[in-house]
PyMOL commands that place a pseudoatom at each C-alpha (Angstrom):
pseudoatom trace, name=CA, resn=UNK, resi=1, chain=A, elem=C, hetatm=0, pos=[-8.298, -8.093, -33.460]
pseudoatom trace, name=CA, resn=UNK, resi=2, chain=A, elem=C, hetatm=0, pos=[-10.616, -10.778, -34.540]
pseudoatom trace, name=CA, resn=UNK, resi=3, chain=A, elem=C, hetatm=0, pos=[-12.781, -12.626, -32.436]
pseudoatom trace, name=CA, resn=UNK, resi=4, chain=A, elem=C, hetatm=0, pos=[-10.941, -15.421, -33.124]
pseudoatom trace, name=CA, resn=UNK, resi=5, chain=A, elem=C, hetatm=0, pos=[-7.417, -14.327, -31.567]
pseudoatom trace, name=CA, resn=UNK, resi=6, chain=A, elem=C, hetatm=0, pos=[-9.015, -13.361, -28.578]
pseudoatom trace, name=CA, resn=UNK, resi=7, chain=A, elem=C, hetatm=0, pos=[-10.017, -17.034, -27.569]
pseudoatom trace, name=CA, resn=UNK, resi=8, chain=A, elem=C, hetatm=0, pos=[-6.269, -18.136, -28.437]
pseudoatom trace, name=CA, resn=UNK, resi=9, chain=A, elem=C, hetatm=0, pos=[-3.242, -18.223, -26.643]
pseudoatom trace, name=CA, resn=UNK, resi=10, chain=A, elem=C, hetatm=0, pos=[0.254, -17.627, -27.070]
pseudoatom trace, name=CA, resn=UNK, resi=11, chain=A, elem=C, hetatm=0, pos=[2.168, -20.908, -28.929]
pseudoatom trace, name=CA, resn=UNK, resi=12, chain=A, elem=C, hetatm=0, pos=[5.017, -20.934, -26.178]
pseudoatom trace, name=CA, resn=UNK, resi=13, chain=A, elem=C, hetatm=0, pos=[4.651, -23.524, -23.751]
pseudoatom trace, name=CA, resn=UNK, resi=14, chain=A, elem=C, hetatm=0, pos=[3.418, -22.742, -20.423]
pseudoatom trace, name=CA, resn=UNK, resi=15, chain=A, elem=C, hetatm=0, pos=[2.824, -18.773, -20.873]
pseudoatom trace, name=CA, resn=UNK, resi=16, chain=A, elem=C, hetatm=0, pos=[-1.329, -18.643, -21.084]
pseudoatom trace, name=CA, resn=UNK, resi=17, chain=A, elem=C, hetatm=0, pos=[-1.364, -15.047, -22.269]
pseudoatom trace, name=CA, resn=UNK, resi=18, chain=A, elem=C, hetatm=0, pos=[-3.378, -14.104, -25.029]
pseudoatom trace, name=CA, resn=UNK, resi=19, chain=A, elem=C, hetatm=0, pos=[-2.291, -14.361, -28.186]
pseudoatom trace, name=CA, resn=UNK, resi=20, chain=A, elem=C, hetatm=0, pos=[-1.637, -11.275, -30.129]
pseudoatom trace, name=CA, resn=UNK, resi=21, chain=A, elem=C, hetatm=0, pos=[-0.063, -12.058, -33.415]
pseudoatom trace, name=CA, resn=UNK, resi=22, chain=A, elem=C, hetatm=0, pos=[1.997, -14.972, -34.865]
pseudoatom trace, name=CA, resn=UNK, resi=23, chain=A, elem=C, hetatm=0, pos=[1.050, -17.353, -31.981]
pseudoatom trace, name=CA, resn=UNK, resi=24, chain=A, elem=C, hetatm=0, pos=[2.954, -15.012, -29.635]
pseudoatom trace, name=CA, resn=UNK, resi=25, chain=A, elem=C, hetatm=0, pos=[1.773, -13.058, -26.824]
pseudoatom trace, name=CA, resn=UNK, resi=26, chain=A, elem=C, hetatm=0, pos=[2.711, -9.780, -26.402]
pseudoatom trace, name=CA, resn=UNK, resi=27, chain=A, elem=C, hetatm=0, pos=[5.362, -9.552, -24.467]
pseudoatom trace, name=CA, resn=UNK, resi=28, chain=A, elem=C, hetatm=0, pos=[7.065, -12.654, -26.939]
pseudoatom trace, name=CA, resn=UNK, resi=29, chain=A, elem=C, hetatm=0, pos=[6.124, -11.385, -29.988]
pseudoatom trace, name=CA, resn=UNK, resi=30, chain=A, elem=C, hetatm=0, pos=[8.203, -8.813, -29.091]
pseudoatom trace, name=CA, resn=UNK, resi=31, chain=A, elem=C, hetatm=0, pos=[10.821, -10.259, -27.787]
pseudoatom trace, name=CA, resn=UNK, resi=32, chain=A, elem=C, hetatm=0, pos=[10.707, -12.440, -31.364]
pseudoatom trace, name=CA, resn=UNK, resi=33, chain=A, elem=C, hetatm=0, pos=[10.582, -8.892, -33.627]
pseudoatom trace, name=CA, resn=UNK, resi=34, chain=A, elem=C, hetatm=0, pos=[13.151, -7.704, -31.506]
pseudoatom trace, name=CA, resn=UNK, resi=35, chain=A, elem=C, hetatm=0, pos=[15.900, -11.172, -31.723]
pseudoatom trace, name=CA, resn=UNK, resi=36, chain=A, elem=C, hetatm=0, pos=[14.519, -13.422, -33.977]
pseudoatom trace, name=CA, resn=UNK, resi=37, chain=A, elem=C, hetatm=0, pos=[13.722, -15.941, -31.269]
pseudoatom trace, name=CA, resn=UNK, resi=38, chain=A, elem=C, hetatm=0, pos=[10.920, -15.586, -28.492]
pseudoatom trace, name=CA, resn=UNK, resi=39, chain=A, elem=C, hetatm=0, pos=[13.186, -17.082, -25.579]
pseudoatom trace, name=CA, resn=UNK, resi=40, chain=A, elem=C, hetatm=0, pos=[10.846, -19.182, -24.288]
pseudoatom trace, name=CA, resn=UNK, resi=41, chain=A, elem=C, hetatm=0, pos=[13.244, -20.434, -21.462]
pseudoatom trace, name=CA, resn=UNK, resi=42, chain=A, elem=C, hetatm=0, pos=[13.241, -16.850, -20.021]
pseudoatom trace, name=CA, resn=UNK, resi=43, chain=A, elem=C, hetatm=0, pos=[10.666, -16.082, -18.120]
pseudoatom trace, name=CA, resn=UNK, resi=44, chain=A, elem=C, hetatm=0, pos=[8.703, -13.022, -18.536]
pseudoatom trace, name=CA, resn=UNK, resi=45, chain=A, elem=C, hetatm=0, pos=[9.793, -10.274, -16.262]
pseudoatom trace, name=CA, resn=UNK, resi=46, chain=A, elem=C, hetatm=0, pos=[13.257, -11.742, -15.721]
pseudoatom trace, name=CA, resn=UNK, resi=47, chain=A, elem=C, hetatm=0, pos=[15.400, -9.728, -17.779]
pseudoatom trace, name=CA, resn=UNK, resi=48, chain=A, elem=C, hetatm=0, pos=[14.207, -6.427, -16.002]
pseudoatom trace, name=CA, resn=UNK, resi=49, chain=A, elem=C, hetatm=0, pos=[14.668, -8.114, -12.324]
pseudoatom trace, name=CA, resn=UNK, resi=50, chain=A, elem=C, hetatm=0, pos=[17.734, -8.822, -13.283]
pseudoatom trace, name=CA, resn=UNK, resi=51, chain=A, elem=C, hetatm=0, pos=[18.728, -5.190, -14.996]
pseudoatom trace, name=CA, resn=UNK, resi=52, chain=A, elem=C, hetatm=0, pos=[17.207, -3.886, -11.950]
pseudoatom trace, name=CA, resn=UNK, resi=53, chain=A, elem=C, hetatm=0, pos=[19.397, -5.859, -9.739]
pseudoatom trace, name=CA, resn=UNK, resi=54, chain=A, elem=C, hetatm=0, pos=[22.797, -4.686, -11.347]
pseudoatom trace, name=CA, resn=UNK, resi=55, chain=A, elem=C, hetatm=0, pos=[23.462, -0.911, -9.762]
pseudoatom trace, name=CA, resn=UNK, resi=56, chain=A, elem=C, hetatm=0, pos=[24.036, 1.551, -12.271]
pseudoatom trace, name=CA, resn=UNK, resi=57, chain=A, elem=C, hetatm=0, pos=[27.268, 3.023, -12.170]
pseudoatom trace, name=CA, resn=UNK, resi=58, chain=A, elem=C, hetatm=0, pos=[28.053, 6.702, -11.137]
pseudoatom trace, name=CA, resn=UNK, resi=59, chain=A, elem=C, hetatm=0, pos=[29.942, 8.161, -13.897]
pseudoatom trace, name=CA, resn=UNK, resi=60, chain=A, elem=C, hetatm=0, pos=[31.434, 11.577, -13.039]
pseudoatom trace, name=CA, resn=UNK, resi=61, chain=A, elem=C, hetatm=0, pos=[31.420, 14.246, -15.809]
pseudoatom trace, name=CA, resn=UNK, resi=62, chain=A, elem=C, hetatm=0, pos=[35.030, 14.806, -17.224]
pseudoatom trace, name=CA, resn=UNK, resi=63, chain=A, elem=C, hetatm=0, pos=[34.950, 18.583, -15.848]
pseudoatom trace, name=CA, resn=UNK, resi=64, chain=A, elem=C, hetatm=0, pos=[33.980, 17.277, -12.481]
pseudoatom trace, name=CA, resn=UNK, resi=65, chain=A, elem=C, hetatm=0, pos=[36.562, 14.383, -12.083]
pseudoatom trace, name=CA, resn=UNK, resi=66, chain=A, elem=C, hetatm=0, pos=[39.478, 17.025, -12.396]
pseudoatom trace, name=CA, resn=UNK, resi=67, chain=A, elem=C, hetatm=0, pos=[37.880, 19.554, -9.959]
pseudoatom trace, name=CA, resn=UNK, resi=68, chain=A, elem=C, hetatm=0, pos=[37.629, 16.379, -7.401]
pseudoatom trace, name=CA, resn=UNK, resi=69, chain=A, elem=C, hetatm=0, pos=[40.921, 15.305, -8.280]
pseudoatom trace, name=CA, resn=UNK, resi=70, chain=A, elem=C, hetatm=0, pos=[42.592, 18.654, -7.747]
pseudoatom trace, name=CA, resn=UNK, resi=71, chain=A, elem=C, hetatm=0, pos=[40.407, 19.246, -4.636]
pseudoatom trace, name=CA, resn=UNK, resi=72, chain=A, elem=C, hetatm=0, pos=[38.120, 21.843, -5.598]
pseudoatom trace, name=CA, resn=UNK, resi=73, chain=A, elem=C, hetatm=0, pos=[34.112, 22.181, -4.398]
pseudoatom trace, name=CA, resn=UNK, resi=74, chain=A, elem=C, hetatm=0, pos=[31.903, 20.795, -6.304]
pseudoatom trace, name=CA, resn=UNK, resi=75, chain=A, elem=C, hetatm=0, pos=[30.136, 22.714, -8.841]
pseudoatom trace, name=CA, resn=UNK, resi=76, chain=A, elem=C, hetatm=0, pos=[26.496, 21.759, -9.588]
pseudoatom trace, name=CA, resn=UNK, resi=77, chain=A, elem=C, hetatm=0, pos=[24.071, 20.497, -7.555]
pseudoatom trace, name=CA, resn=UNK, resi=78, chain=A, elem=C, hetatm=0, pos=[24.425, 16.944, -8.292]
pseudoatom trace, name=CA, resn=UNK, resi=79, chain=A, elem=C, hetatm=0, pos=[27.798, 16.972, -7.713]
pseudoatom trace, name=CA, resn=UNK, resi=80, chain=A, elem=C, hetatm=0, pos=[27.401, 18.534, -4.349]
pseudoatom trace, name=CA, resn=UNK, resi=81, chain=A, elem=C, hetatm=0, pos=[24.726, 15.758, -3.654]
pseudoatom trace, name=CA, resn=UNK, resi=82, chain=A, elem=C, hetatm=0, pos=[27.361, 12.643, -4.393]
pseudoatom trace, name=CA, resn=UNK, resi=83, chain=A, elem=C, hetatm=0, pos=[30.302, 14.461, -2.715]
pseudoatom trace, name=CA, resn=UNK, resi=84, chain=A, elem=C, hetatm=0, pos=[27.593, 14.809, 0.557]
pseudoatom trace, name=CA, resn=UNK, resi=85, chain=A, elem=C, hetatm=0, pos=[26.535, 11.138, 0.238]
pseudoatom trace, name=CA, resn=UNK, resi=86, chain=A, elem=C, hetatm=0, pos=[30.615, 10.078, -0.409]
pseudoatom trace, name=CA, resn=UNK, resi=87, chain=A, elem=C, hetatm=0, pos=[30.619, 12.437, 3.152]
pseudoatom trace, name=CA, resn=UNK, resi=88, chain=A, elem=C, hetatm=0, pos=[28.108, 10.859, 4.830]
pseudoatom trace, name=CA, resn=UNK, resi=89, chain=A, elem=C, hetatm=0, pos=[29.478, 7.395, 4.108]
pseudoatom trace, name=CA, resn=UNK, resi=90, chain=A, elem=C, hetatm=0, pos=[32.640, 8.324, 5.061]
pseudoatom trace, name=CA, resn=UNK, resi=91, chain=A, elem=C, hetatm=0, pos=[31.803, 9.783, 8.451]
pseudoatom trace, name=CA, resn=UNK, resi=92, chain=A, elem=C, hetatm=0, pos=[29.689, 6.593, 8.984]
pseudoatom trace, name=CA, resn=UNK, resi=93, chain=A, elem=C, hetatm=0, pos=[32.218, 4.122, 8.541]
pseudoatom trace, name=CA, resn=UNK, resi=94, chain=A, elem=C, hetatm=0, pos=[35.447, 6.778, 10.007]
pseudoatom trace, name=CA, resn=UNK, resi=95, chain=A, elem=C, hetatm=0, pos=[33.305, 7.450, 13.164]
pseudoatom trace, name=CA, resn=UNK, resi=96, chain=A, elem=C, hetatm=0, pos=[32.914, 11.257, 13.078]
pseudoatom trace, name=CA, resn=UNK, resi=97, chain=A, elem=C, hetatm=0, pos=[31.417, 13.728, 15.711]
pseudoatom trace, name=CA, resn=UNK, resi=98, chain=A, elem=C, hetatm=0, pos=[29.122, 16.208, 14.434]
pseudoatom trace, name=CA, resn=UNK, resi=99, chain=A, elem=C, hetatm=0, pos=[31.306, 19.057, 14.590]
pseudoatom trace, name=CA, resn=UNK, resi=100, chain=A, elem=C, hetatm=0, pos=[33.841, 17.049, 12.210]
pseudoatom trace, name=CA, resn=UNK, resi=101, chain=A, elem=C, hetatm=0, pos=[31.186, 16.240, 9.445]
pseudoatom trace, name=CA, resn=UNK, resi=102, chain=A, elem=C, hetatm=0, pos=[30.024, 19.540, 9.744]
pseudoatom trace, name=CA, resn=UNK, resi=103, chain=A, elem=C, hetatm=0, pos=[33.710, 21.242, 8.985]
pseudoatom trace, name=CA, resn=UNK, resi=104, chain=A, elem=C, hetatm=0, pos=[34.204, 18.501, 6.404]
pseudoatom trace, name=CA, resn=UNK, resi=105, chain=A, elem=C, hetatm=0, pos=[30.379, 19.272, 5.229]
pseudoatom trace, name=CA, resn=UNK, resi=106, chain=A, elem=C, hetatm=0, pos=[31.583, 22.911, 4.948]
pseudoatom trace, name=CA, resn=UNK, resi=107, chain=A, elem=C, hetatm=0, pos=[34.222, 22.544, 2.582]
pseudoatom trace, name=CA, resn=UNK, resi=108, chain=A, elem=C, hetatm=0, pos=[32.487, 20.047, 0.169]
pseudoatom trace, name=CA, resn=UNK, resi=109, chain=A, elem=C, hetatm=0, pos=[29.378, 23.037, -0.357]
pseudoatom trace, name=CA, resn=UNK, resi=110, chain=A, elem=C, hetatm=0, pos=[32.197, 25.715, -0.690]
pseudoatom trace, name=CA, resn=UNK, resi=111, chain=A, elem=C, hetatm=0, pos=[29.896, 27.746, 1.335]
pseudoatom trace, name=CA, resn=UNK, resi=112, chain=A, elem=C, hetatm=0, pos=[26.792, 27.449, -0.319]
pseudoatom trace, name=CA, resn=UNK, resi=113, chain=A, elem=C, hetatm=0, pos=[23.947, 25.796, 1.629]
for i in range(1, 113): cmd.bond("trace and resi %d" % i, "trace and resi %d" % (i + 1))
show_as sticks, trace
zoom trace
């Protein structure tokens, strides 16, 4: 970097980041190599706030879905973790006592602890 494009900033109004090549700060040059167009009306940050915002949905794997739909344990250890947390929800919302969730607990693990 010259000692030139250190004292300048980026071209897009109101962003006051350094500049870091074609007029564009980092984070819009990027966004310009990556579209074509820096988006200057979307503020920096925003587009990850609002991917983090969305929840990512739970897909179950294909095997998995037909064991839960013919209602067999679950198999792996992540499976046995959403079936537990579907459980847990479920007792929650249902009311459950203790020994209930623990009988229902019982046949999600298939034995296994």
């Amino acid at each position: 970097m010259s000692a030139d494009s250190k004292s300048t900033f980026c071209t897009v109004p109101g962003c006051g980041r350094p500049h870091r090549a074609r007029g564009y700060c980092r984070t819009h040059y990027a966004r310009w190599r990556a579209s074509g167009d820096a988006r200057p009306e979307v503020p920096i940050g925003a587009v990850r706030r609002a991917q983090a915002a969305e929840p990512t949905p739970v897909v179950a794997h294909p095997v998995a879905l037909k064991r839960r739909l013919r209602g067999l344990p679950p198999v792996s250890r992540h499976e046995r973790l959403l079936a537990l947390a579907d459980l847990a929800e479920r007792a929650g919302v249902e009311g459950w006592d203790a020994r209930r969730f623990e009988r229902e607990q019982a046949k999600v693990l298939g034995g296994r602890q």
